[in-house]
N, C-alpha and C positions, 0 to 999 in steps of 0.2 A: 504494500500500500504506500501511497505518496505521499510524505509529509506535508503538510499545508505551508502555507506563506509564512504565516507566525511561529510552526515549528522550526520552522529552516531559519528564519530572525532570530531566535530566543537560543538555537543551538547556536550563531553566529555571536550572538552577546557572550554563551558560554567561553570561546573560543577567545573571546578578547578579553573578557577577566580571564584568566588562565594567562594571557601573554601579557600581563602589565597593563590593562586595559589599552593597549589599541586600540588604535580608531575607536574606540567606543561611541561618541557622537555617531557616527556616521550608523554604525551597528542600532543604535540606540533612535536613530531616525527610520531606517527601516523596517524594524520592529512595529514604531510608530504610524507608517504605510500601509504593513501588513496589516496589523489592528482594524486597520479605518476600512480594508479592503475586504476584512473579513466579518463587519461587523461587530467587532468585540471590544470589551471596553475594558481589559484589563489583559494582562500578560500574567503565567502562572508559573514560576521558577520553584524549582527545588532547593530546596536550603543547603542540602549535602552535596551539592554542586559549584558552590561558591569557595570562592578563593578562602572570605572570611566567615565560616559560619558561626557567628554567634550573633546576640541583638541587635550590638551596636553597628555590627555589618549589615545586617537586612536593612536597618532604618537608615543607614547612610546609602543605598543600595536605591532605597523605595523615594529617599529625599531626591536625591540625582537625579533620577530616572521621573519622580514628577515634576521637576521644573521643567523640563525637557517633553513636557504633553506625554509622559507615559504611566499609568497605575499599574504598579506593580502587586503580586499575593504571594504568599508562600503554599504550595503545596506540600501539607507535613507527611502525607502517607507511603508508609516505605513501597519501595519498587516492587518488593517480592512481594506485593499482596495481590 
């Protein structure tokens, strides 16, 4: 099956945290395209994904990412379920 626009954005955000956040703007704008293209009003990361997980990362994470026109959530439930 084929990943949708906003998975392919949100794995591409993944990829730039992981590298120092590169380009992030740029990642974090087409994320922000995707959204719009697919109706959705929020972006769903996993937390065990991130460079930083713990609160103070998500909130600095969710602050960024919404000045920038994006709402970010955390999805808490593990993978293997």
């Amino acid at each position: 099956m084929a990943q949708s626009l906003v998975d392919q954005a949100i794995e591409a955000v993944y990829k730039s945290i992981h590298n120092n956040n590169e380009e992030i703007d740029a990642r974090i704008k087409s994320l922000k395209e995707a959204l719009a293209a697919e109706g959705q009003k929020q972006a769903m990361f996993k937390p065990e994904r991130l460079a930083m997980n713990n609160r103070q990362g998500r909130k600095m994470m969710q602050t960024y990412f919404k000045k920038r026109g994006v709402t970010v959530a955390f999805d808490n439930t593990p993978d293997n379920v």
